[in-house]
TIMI-2910 file (N, C-alpha, C, CB; in pm, 1 decimal, decimal comma, always signed):
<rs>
+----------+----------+----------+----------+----------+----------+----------+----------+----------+----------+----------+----------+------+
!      n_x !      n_y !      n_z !     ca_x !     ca_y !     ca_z !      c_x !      c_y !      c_z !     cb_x !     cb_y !     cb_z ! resn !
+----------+----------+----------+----------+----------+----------+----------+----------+----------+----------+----------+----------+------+
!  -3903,3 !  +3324,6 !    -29,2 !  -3775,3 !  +3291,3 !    +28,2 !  -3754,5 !  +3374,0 !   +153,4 !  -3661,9 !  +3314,2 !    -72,7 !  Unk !
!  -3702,7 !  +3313,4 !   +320,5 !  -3709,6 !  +3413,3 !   +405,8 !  -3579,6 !  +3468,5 !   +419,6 !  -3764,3 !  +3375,1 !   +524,6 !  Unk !
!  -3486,7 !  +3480,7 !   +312,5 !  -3382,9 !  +3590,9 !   +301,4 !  -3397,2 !  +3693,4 !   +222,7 !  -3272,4 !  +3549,6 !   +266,5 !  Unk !
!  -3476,0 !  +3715,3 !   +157,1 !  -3558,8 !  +3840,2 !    +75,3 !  -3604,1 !  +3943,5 !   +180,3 !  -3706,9 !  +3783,1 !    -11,1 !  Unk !
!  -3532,3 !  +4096,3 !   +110,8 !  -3574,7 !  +4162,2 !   +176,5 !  -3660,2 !  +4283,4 !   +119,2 !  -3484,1 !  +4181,0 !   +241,9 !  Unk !
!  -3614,0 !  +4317,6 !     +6,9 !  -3707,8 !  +4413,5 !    -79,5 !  -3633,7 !  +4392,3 !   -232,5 !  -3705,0 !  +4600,3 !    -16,0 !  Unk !
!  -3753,4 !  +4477,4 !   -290,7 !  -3674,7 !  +4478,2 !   -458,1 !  -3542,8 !  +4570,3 !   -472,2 !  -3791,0 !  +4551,0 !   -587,2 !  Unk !
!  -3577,5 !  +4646,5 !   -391,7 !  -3433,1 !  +4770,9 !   -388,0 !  -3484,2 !  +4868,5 !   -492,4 !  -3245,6 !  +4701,9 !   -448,6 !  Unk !
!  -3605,1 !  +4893,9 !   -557,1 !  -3656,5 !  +5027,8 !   -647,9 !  -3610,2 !  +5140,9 !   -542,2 !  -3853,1 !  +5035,6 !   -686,6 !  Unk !
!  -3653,0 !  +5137,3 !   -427,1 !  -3671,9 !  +5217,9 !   -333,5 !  -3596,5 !  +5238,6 !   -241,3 !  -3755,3 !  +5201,2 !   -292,5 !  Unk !
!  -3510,2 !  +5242,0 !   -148,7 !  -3460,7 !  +5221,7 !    -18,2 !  -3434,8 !  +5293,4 !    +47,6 !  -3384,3 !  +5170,7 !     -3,4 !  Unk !
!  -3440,7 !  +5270,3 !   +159,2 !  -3419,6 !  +5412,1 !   +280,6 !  -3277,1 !  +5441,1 !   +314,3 !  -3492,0 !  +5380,3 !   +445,6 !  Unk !
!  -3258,6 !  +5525,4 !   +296,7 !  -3113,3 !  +5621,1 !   +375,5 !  -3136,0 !  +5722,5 !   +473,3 !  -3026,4 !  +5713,8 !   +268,8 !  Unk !
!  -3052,1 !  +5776,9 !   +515,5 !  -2997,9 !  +5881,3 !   +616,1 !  -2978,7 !  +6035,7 !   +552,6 !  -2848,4 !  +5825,9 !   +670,4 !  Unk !
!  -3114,7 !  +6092,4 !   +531,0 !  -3066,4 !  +6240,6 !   +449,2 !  -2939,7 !  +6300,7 !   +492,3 !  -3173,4 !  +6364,8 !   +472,0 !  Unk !
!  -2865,4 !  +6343,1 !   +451,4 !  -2766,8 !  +6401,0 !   +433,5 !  -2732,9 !  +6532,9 !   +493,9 !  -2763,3 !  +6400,8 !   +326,5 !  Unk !
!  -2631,8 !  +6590,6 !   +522,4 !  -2618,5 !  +6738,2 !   +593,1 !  -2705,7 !  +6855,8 !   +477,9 !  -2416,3 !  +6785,4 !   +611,3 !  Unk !
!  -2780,5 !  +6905,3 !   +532,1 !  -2787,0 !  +7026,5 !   +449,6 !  -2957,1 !  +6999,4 !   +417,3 !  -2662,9 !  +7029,5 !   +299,1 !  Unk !
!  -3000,4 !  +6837,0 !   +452,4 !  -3166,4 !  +6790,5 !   +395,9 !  -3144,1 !  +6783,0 !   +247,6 !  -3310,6 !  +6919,1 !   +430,7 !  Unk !
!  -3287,8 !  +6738,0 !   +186,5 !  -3277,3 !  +6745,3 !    +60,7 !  -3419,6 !  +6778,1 !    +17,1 !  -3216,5 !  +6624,8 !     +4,8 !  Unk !
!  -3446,1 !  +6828,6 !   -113,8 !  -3562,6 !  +6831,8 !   -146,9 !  -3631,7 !  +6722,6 !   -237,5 !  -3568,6 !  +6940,8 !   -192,0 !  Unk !
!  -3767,1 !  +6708,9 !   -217,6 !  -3823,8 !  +6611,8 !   -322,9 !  -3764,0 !  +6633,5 !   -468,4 !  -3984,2 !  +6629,6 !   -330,7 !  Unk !
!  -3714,8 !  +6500,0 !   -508,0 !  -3645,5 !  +6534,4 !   -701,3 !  -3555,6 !  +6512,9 !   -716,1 !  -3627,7 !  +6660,9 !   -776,6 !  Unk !
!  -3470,7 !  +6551,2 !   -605,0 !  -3328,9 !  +6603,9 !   -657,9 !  -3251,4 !  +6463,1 !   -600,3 !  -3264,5 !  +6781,4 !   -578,9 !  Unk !
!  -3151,1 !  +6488,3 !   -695,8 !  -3017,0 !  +6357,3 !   -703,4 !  -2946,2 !  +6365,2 !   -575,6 !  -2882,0 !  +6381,6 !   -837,1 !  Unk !
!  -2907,8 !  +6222,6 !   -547,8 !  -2836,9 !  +6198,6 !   -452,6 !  -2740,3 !  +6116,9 !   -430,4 !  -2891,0 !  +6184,8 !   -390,2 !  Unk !
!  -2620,9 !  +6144,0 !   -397,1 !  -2512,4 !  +6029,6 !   -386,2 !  -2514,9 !  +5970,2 !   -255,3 !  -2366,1 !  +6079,6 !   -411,5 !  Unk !
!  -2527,4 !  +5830,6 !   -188,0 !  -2492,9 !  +5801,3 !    -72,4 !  -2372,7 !  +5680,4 !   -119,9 !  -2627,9 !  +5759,3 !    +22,8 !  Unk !
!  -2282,5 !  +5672,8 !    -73,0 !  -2173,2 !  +5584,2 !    -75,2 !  -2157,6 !  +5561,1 !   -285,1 !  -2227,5 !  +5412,9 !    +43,7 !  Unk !
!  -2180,8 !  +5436,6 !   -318,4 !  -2197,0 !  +5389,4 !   -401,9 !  -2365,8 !  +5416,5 !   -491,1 !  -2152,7 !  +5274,3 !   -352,0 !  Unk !
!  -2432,8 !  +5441,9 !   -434,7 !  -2554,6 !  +5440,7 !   -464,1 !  -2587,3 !  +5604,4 !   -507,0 !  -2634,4 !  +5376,3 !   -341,4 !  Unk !
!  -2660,4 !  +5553,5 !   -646,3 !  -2796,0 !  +5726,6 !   -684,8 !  -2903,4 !  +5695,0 !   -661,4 !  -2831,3 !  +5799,5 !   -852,8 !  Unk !
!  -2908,8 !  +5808,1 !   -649,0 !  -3111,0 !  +5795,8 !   -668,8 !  -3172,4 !  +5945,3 !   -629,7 !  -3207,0 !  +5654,8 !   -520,5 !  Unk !
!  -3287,7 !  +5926,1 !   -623,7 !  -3353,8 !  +6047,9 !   -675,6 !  -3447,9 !  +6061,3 !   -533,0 !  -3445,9 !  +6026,4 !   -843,8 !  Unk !
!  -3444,7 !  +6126,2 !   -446,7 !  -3570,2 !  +6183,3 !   -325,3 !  -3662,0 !  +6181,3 !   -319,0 !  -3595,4 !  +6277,0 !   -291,8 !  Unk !
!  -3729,0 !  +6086,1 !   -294,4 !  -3921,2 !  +6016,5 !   -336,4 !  -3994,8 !  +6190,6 !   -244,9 !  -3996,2 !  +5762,5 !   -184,8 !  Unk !
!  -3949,1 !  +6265,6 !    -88,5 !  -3990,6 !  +6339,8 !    -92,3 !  -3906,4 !  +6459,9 !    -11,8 !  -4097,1 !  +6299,5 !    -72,6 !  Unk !
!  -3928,2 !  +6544,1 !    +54,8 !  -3840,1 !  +6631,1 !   +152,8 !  -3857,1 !  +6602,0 !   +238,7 !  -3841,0 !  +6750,1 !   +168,4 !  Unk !
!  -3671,6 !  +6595,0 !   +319,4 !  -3622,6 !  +6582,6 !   +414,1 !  -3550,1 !  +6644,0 !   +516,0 !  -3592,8 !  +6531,5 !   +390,0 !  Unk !
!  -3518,7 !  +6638,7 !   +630,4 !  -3461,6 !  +6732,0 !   +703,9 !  -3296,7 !  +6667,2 !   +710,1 !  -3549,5 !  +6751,5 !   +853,6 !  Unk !
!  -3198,6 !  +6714,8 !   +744,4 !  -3126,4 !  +6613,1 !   +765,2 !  -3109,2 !  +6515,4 !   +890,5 !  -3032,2 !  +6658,7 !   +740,3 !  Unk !
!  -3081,3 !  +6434,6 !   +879,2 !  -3077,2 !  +6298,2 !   +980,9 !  -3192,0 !  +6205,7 !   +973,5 !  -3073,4 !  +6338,5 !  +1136,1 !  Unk !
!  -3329,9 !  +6271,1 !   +907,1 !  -3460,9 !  +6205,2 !   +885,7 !  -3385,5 !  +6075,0 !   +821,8 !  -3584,3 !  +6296,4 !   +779,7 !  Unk !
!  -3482,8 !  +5954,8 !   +822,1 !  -3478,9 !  +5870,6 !   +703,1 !  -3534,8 !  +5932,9 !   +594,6 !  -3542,9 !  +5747,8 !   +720,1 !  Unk !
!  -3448,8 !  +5868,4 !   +440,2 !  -3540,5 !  +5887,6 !   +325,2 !  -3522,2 !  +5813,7 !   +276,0 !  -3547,3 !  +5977,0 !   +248,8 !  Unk !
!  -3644,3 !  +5810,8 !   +127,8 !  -3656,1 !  +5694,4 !    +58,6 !  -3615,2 !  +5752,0 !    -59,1 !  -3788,0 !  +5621,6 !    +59,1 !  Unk !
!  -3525,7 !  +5700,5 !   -107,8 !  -3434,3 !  +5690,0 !   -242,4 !  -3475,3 !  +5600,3 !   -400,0 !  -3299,6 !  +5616,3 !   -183,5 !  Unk !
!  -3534,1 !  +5680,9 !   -455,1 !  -3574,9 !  +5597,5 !   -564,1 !  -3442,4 !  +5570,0 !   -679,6 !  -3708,3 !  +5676,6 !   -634,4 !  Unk !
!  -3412,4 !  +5441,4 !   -731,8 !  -3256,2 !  +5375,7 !   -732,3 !  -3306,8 !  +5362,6 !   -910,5 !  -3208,3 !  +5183,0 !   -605,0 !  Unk !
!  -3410,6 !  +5353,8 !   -963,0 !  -3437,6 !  +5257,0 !  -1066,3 !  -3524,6 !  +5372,3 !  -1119,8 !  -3505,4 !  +5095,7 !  -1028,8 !  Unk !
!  -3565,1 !  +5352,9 !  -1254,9 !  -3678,7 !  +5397,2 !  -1297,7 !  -3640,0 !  +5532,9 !  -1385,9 !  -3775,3 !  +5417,0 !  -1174,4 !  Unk !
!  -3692,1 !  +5618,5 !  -1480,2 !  -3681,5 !  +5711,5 !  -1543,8 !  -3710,8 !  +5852,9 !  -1490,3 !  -3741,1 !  +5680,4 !  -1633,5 !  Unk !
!  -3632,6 !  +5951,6 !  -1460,0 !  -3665,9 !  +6055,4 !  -1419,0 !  -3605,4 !  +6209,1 !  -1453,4 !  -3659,9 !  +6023,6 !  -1310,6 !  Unk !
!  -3689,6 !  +6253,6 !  -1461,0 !  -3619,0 !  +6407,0 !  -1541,4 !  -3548,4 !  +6496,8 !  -1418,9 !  -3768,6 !  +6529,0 !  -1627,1 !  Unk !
!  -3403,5 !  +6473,4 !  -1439,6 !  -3288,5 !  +6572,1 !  -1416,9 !  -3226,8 !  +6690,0 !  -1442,6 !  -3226,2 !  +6539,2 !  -1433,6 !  Unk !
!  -3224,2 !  +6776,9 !  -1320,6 !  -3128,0 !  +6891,0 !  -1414,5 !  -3013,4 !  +6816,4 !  -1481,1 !  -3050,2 !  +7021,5 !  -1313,9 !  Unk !
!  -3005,5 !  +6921,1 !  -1605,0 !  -2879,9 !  +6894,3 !  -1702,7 !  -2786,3 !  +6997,5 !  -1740,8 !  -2923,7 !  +6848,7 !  -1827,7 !  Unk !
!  -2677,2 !  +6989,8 !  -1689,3 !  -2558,4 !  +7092,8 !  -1756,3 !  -2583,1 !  +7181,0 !  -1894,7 !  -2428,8 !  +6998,2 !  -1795,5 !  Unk !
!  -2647,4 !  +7290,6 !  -1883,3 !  -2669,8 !  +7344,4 !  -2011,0 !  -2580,1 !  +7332,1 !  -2155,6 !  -2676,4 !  +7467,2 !  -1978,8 !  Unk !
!  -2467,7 !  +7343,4 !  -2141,4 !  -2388,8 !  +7314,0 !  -2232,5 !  -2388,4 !  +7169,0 !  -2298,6 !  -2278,5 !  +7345,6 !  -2181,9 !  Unk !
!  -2446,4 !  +7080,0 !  -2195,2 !  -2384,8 !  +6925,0 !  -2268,6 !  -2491,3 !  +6895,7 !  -2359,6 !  -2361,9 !  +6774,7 !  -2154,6 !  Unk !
!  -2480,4 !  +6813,9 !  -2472,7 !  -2529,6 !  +6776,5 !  -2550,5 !  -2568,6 !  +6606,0 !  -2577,8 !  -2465,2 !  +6837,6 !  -2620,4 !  Unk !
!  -2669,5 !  +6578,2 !  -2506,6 !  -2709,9 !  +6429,0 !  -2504,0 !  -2791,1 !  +6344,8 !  -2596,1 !  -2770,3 !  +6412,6 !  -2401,9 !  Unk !
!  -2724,6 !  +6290,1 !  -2648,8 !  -2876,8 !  +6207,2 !  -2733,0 !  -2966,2 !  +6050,2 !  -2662,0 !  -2803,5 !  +6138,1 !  -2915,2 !  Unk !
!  -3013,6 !  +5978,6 !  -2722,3 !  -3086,3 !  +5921,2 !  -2658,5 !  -2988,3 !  +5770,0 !  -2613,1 !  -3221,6 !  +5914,6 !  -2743,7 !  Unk !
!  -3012,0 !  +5735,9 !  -2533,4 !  -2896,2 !  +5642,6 !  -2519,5 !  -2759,1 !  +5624,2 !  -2456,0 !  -2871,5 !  +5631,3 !  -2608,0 !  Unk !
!  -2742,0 !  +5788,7 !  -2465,5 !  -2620,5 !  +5808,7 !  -2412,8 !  -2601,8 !  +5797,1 !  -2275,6 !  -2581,1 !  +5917,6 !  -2446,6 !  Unk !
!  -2486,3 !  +5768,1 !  -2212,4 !  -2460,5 !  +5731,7 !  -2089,9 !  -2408,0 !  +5871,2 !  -2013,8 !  -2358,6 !  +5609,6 !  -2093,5 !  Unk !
!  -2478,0 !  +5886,6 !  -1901,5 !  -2498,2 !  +5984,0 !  -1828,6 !  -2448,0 !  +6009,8 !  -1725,3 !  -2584,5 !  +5991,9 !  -1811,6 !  Unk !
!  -2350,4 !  +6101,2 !  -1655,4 !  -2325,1 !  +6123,8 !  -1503,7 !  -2358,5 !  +6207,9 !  -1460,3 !  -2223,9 !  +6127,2 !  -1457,8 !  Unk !
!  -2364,6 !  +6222,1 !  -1315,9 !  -2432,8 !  +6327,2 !  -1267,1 !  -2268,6 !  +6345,3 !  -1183,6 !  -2606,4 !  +6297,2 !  -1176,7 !  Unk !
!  -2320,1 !  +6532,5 !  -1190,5 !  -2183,3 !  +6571,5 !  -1104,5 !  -2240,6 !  +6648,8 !  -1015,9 !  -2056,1 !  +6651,2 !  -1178,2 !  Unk !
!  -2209,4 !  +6591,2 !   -906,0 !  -2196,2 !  +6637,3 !   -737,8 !  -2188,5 !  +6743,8 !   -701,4 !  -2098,1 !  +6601,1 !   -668,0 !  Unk !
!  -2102,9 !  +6822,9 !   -764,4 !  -2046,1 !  +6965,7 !   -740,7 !  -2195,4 !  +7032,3 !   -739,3 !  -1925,0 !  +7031,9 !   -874,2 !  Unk !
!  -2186,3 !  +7036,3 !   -893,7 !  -2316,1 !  +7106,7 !   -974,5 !  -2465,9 !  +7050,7 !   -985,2 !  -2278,0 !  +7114,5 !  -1118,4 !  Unk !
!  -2491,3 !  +6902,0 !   -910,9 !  -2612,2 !  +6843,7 !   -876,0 !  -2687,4 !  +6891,0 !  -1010,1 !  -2676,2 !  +6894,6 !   -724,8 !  Unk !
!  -2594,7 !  +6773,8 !  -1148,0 !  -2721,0 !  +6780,4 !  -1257,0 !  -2621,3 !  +6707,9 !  -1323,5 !  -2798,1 !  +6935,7 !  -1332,5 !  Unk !
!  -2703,8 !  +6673,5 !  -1441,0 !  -2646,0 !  +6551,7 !  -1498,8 !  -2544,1 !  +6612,4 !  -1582,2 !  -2747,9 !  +6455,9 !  -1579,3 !  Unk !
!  -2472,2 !  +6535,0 !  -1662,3 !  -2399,0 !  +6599,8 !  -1768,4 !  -2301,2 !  +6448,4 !  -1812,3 !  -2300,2 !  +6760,2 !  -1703,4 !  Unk !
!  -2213,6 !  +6500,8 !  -1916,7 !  -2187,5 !  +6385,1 !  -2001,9 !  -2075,4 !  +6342,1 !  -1903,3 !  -2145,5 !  +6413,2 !  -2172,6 !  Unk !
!  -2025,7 !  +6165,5 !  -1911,3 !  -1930,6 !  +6093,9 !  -1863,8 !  -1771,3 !  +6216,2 !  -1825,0 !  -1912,7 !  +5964,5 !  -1992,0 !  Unk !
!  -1725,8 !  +6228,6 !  -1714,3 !  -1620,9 !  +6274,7 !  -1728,0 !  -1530,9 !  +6269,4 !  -1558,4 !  -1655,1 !  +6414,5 !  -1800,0 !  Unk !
!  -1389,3 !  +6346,6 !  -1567,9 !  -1340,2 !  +6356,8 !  -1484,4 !  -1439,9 !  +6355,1 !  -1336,5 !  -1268,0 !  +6454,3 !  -1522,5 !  Unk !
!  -1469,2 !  +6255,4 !  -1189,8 !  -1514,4 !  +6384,6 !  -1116,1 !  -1648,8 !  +6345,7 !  -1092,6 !  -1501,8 !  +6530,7 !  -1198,3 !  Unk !
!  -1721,5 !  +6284,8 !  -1244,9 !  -1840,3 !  +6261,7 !  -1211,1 !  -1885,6 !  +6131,8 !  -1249,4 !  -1914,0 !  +6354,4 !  -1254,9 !  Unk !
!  -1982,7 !  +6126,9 !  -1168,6 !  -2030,8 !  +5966,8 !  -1123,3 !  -2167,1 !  +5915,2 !  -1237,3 !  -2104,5 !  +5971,6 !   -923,2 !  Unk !
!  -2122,3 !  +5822,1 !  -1337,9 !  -2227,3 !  +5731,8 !  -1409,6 !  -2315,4 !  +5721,6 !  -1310,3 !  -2182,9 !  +5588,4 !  -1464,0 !  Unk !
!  -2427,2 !  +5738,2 !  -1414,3 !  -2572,8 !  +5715,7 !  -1332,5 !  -2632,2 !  +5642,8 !  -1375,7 !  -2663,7 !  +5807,2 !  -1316,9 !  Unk !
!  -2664,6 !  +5649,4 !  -1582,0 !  -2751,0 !  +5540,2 !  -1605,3 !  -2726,1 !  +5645,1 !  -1746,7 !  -2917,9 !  +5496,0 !  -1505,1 !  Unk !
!  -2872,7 !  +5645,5 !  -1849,7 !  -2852,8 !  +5667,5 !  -1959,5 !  -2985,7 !  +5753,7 !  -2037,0 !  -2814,8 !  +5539,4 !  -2007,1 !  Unk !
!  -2934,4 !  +5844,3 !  -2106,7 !  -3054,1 !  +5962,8 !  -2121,3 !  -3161,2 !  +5900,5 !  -2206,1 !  -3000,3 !  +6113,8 !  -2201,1 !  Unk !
!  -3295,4 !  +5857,4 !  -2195,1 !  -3397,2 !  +5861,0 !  -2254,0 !  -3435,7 !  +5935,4 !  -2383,0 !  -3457,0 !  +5886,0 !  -2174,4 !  Unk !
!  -3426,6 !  +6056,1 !  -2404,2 !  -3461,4 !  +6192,5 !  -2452,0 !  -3312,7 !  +6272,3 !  -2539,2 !  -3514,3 !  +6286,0 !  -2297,8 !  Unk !
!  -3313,3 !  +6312,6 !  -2615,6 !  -3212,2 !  +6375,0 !  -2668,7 !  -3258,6 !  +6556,7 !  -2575,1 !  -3219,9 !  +6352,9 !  -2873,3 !  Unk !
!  -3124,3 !  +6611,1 !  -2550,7 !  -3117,4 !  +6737,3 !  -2510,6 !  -2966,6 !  +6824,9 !  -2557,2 !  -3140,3 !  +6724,6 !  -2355,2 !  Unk !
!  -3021,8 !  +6906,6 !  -2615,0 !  -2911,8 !  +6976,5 !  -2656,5 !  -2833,7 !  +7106,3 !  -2587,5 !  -2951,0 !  +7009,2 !  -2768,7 !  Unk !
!  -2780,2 !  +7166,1 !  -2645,4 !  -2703,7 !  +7276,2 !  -2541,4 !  -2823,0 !  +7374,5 !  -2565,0 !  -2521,2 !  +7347,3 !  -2590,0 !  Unk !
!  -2830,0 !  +7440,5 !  -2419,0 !  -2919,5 !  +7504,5 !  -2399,7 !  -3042,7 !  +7473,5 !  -2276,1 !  -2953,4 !  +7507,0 !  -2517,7 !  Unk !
!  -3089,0 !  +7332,7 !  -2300,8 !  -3187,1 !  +7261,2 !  -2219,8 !  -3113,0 !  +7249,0 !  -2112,3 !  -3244,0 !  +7130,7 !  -2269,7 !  Unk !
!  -3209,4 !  +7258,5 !  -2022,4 !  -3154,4 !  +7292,5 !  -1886,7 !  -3177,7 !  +7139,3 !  -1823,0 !  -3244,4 !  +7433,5 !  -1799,7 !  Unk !
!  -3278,9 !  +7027,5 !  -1855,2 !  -3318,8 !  +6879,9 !  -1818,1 !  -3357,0 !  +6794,7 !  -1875,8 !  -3388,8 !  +6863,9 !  -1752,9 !  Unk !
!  -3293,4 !  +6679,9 !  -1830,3 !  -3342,0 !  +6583,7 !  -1926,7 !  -3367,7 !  +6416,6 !  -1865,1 !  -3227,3 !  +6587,6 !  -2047,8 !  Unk !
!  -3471,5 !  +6351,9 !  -1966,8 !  -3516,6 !  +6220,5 !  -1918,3 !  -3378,4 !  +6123,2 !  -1883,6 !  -3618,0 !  +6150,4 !  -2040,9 !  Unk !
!  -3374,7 !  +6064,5 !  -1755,1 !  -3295,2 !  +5944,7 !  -1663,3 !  -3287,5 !  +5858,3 !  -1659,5 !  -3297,7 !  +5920,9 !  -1578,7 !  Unk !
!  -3297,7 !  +5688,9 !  -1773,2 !  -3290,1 !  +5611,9 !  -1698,0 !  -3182,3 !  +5517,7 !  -1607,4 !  -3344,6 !  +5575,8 !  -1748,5 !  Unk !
!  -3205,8 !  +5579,1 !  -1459,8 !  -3144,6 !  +5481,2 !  -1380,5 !  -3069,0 !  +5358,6 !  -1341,2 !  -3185,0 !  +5471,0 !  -1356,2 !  Unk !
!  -2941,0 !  +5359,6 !  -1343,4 !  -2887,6 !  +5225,3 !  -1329,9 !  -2935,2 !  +5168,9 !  -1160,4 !  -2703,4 !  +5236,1 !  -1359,0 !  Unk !
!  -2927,8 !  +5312,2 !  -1069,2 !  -2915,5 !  +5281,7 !   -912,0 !  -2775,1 !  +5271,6 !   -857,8 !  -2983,9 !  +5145,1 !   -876,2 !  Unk !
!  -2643,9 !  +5269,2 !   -911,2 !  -2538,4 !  +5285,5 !   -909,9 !  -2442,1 !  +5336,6 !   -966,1 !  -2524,8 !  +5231,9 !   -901,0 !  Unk !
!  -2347,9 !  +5461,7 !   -865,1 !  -2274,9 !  +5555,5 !   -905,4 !  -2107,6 !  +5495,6 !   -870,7 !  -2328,7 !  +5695,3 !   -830,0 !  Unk !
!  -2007,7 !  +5460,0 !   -974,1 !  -1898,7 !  +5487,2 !   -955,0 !  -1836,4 !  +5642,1 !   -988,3 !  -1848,0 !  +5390,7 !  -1014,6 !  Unk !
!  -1786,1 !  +5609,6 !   -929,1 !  -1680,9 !  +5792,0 !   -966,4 !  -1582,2 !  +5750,7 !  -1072,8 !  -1552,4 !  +5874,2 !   -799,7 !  Unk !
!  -1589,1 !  +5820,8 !  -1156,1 !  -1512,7 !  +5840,0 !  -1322,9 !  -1355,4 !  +5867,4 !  -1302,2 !  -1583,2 !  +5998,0 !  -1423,5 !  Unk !
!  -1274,5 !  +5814,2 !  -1356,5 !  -1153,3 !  +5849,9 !  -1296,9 !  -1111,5 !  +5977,4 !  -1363,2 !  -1049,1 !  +5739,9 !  -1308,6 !  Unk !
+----------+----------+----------+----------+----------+----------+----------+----------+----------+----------+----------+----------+------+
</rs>
């Protein structure tokens, strides 16, 4: 079809003030995803939107498998649904208090939690 433009696993953005490193979570507008590698800021990067990936996790929170996951901005790591922080997708892996990361899978889209 010649209105197809990609699958969207991947897509390029505008690194952010400050750069980013390969791994780590990222909010652009509406959209998460995870830093395919390091960037400077203003570089393009490629944003991986989809797929399973191990996140820092709020030591305290307690996730089991299934559970639905946000990542908070402030603290750039996942942690459970709340005030502030933005659904991401849903933990793979059970992690309990203490574990510092845990398995991601990806929706590719972040609303902010009221």
């Amino acid at each position: 079809m010649q209105n197809y433009i990609q699958n969207g696993h991947v897509i390029t953005v505008t690194t952010p003030a400050g750069g980013i490193t390969s791994g780590e979570g990222l909010i652009v507008g509406s959209i998460f995803g995870v830093a395919a590698y390091s960037a400077a800021e203003g570089d393009p990067l490629e944003l991986a939107t989809t797929g399973v990936y191990k996140l820092p996790k709020a030591t305290a929170a307690v996730l089991t498998v299934g559970a639905r996951v946000a990542w908070d901005n402030t603290a750039k790591n996942i942690n459970v649904p709340g005030a502030g922080r933005f659904p991401v997708g849903v933990a793979t892996e059970a992690a309990g208090n203490g574990v510092t990361g845990v398995a991601v899978r990806l929706d590719g889209v972040a609303t902010v939690a009221a």
